[in-house]
C-alpha positions as YAML, in Angstrom:
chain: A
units: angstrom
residues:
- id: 1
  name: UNK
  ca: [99.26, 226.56, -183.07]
- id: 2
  name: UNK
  ca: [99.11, 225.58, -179.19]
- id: 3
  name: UNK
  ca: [97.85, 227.74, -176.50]
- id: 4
  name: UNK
  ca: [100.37, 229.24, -174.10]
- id: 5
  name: UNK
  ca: [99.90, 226.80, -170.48]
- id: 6
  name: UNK
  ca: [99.47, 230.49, -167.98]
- id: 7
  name: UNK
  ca: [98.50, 228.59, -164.88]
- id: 8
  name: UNK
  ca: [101.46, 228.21, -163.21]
- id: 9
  name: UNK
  ca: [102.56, 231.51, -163.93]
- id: 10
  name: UNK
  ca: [100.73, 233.66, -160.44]
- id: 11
  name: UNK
  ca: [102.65, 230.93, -158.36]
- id: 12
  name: UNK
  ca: [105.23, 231.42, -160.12]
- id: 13
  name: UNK
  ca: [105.37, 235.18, -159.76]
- id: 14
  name: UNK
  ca: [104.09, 235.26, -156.39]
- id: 15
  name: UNK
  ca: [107.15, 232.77, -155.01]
- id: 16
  name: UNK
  ca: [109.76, 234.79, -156.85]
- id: 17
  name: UNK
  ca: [108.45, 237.99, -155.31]
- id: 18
  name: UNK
  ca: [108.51, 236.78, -151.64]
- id: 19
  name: UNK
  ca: [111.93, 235.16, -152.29]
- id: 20
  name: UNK
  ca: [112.99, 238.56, -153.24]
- id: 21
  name: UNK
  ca: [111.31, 239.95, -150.44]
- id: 22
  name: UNK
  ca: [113.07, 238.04, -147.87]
- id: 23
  name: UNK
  ca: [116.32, 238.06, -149.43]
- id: 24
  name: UNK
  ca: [116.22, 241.46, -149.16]
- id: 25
  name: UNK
  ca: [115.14, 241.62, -145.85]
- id: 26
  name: UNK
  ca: [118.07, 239.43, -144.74]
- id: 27
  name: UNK
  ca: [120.51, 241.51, -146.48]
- id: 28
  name: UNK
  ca: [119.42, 245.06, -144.81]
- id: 29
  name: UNK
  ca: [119.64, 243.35, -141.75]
- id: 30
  name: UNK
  ca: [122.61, 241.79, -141.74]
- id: 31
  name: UNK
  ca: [123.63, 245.70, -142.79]
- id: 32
  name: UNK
  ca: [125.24, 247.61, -139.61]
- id: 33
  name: UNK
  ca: [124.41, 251.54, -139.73]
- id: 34
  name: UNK
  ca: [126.10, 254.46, -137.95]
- id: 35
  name: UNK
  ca: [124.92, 255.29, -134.41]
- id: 36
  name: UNK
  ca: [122.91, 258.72, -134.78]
- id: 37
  name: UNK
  ca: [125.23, 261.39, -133.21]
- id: 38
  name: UNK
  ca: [124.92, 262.34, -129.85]
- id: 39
  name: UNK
  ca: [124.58, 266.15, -128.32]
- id: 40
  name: UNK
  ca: [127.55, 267.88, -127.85]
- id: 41
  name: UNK
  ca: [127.62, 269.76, -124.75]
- id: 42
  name: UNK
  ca: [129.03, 273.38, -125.27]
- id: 43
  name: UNK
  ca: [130.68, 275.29, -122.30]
- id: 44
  name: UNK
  ca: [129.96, 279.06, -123.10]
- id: 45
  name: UNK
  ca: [132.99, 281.20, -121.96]
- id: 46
  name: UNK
  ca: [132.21, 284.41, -120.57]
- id: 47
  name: UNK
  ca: [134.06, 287.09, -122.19]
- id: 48
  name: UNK
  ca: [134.89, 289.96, -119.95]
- id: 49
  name: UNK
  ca: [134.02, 293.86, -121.16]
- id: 50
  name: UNK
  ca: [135.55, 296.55, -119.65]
- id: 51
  name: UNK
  ca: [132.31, 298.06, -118.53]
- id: 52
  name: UNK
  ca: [131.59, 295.22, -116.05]
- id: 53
  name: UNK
  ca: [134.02, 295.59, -114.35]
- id: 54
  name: UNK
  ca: [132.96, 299.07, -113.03]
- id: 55
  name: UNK
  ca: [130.01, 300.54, -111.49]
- id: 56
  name: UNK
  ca: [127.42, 301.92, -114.34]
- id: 57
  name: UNK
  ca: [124.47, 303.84, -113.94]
- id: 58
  name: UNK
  ca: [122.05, 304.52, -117.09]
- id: 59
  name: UNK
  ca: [119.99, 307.85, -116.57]
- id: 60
  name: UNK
  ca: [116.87, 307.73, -117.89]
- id: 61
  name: UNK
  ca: [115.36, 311.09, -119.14]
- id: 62
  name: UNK
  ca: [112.05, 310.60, -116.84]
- id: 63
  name: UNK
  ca: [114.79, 309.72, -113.85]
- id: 64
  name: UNK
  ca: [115.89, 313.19, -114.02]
- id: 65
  name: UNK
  ca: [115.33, 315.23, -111.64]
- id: 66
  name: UNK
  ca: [112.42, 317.80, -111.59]
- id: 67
  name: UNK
  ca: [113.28, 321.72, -112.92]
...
C-alpha cells in the first residue's frame, strides 16, 4: 500500500487561505455602507402657562412676618 505524498499539502493550505483572504478583502471593499446619521438639531418651543404671564410671589413660612 503507498504512503500518502503530505508535502505539498501546508503550501497548499496556506495559498488557498490567503487567496481567500484577499478575495474577501476585495469584496468588503468594493461594499459601499450607509453614512452614520448625523445630529438632528431640535428647536424647543416654549409653551406659555398662564402663571407667567402675571406677577407671582411664593411666601415662604420663615418670610412671614414676626407675631
Amino acid at each position: 500500500m503507498p504512503q500518502l505524498d503530505t508535502s505539498t499539502w501546508f503550501i497548499t493550505i496556506l495559498s488557498s487561505l490567503i487567496t481567500l483572504f484577499i478575495l474577501f478583502q476585495l469584496k468588503i471593499s468594493t461594499q459601499t455602507f450607509p453614512t452614520p446619521p448625523s445630529p438632528k438639531i431640535m428647536t424647543t418651543q416654549k409653551t406659555k402657562t398662564p402663571w407667567e404671564s402675571k406677577w407671582t410671589k411664593i411666601y415662604s413660612p420663615l418670610s412671614s412676618p414676626q407675631q
